[in-house]
N, C-alpha and C positions, 0 to 999 in steps of 0.2 A: 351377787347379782351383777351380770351384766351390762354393757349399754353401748348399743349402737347409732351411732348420729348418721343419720342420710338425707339426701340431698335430693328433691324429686320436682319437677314439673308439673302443674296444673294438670289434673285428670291420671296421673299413672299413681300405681298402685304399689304397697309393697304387702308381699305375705307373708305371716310367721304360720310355720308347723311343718309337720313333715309332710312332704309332695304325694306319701304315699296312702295318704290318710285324707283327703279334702276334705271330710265333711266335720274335720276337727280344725279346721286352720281357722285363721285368723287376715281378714285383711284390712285394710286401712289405706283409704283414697284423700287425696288433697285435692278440694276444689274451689274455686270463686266464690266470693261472696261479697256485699257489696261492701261491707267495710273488714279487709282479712281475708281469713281464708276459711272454709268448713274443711272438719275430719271426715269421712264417710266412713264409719268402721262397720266391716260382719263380720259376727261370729257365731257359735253355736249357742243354741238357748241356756245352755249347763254355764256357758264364761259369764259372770259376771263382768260388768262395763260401768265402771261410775268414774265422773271426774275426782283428779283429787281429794278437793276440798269437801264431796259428798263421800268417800271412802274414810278422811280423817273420822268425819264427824260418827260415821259408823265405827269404827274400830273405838272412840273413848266411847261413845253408849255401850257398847260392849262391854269395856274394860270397869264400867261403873254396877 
């Protein structure tokens, strides 16, 4: 697995997928909040989206 660390400004956006495909992509907005910052993410209803720590807790119920 890969990892890219990027650097963005309030309100810009970055997108994963390929350019020739949009309605498979993936994007993810950094915005204001009053303490921090929010993620704004879209993606396709098929991508599953969970924080970490609600992704752990599915994979060990699984794994049980």
């Amino acid at each position: 697995m890969g990892r890219l660390v990027l650097s963005r400004e309030w309100n810009q956006e970055i997108v994963i997928g390929d350019p020739a495909k949009p309605e498979e992509q993936i994007s993810v907005k950094l915005t204001k909040a009053r303490k921090g910052a929010k993620l704004v993410i879209e993606a396709p209803r098929n991508v599953p989206i969970n924080r970490r720590e609600v992704l752990d807790a599915i994979v060990r119920e699984a794994v049980q």
